[in-house]
Structure formats: structure tokens, C-alpha cells
C-alpha positions as CSV (number, residue, x, y, z in Angstrom):
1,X,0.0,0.0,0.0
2,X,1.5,3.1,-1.3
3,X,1.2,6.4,1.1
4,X,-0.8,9.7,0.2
5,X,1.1,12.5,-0.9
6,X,0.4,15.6,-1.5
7,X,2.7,16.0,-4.5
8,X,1.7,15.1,-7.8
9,X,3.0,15.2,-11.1
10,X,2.6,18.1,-13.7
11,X,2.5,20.5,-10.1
12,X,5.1,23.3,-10.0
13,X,7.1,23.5,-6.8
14,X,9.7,25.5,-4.6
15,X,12.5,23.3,-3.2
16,X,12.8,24.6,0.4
17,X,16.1,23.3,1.5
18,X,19.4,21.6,-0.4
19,X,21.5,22.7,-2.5
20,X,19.0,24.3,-5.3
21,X,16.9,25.7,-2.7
22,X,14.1,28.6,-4.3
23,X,14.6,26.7,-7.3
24,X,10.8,26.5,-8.8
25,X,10.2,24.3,-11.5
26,X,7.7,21.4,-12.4
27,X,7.6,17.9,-11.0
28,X,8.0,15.2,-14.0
29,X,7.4,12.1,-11.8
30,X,6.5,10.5,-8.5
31,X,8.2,7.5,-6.6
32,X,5.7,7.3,-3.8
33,X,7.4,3.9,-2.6
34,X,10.4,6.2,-1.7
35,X,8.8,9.5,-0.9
36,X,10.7,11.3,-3.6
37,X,9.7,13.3,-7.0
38,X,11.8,14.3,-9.9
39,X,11.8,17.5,-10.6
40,X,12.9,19.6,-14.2
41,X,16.7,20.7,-13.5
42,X,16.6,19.8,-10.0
43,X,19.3,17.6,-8.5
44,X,21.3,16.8,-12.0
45,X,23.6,13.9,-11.7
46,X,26.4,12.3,-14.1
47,X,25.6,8.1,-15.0
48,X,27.7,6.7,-17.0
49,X,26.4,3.8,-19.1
50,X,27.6,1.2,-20.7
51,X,26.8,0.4,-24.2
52,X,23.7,-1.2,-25.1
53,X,21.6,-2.2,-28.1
54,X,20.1,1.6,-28.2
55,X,22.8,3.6,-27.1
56,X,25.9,1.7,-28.4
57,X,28.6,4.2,-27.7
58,X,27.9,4.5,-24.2
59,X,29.0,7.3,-22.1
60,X,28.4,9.9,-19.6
61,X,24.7,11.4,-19.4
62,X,23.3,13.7,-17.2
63,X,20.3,12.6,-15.6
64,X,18.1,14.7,-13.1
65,X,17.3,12.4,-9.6
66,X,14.6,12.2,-7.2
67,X,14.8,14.7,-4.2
68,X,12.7,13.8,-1.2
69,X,9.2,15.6,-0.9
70,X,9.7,17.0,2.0
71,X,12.0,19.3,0.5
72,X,9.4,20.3,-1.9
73,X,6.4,23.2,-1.4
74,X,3.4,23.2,-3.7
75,X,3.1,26.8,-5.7
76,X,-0.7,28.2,-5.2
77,X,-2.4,29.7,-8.6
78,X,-1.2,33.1,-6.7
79,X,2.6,32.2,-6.9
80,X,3.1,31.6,-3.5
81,X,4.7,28.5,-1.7
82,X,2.2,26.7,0.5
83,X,1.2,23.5,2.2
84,X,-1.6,21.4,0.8
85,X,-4.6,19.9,2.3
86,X,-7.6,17.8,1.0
87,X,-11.3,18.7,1.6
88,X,-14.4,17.6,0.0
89,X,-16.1,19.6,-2.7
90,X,-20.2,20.4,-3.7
91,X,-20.0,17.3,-5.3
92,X,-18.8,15.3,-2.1
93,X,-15.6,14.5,-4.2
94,X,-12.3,15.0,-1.9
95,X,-10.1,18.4,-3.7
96,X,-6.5,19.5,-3.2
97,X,-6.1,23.3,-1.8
98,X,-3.9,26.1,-0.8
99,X,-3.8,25.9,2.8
100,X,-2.5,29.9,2.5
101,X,-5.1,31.0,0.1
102,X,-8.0,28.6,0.3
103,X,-7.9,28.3,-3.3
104,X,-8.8,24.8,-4.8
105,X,-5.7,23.2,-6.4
106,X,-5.6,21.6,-10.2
């Protein structure tokens, strides 16, 4: 059983704290197993690779990594960093929103 986050791909976030912190940019993927997301030119690291069937000259690529999530902040329609929480809608159908603005989340 996986865990609920509150990160989800296609969001654009703030990293809060590392290396590339108020960096903002748009998660690409989610490993919920491992708590982390990838995030556009966040956390770039060098693999080399061996040669293979489709790439058969090998070599050294860089390749963005996961960063943990709890380094991450959701951006709010308004721009600003904020937490996230769930509540349920007219419909009765549970919706992400800005915990700072109160605004509903995509």
C-alpha cells in the first residue's frame, strides 16, 4: 500500500532546503514507494552507461534524480509556496487546496 502525498505530477514547486533551494520548477514524476519526486533541473547527476543495443557508444549522461518531498512546497495559482490539504467539494468529491489561500488546487 502506497502512502498519500500531497505532490503530484505536472505541479510546479519550490524546493525549500538543499543545494538548489528557491529553485521552482515542475515535478515530472512521482516515486511514492520512496517518498521522492523528480523535478525539471533539479538535482542533476552524471551516469555513465555502458553500451547497449540503443545507445551503443555508451558514455556519460546527465540525468536529473529524485529529491525527497519533504523538501518540496506546492506553488498556489497566486505564486506563493504553500502547504496542501484535501477537503471535499459540492459534489462530495475530496479536492486538493492552498492551505495559505484557500484556493482549490488543479
Amino acid at each position: 500500500m502506497f502512502k498519500r502525498l500531497k505532490i503530484k505530477k505536472g505541479d510546479t514547486v519550490v524546493v525549500t532546503s538543499g543545494e538548489h533551494k528557491g529553485k521552482q520548477a515542475r515535478v515530472t514524476s512521482v516515486d511514492r514507494s520512496n517518498d521522492r519526486a523528480i523535478v525539471e533541473g533539479v538535482n542533476i547527476v552524471t551516469k555513465h552507461r555502458k553500451p547497449s543495443a540503443q545507445n551503443p557508444q555508451g558514455g556519460i549522461e546527465k540525468v536529473e534524480a529524485g529529491i525527497h518531498i519533504s523538501n518540496l512546497m506546492v506553488i498556489d495559482t497566486k505564486g506563493n509556496a504553500t502547504r496542501v490539504g484535501r477537503r471535499k467539494n459540492s459534489e462530495g468529491k475530496l479536492e486538493r487546496y492552498s492551505k495559505k489561500s484557500g484556493e482549490t488546487l488543479k
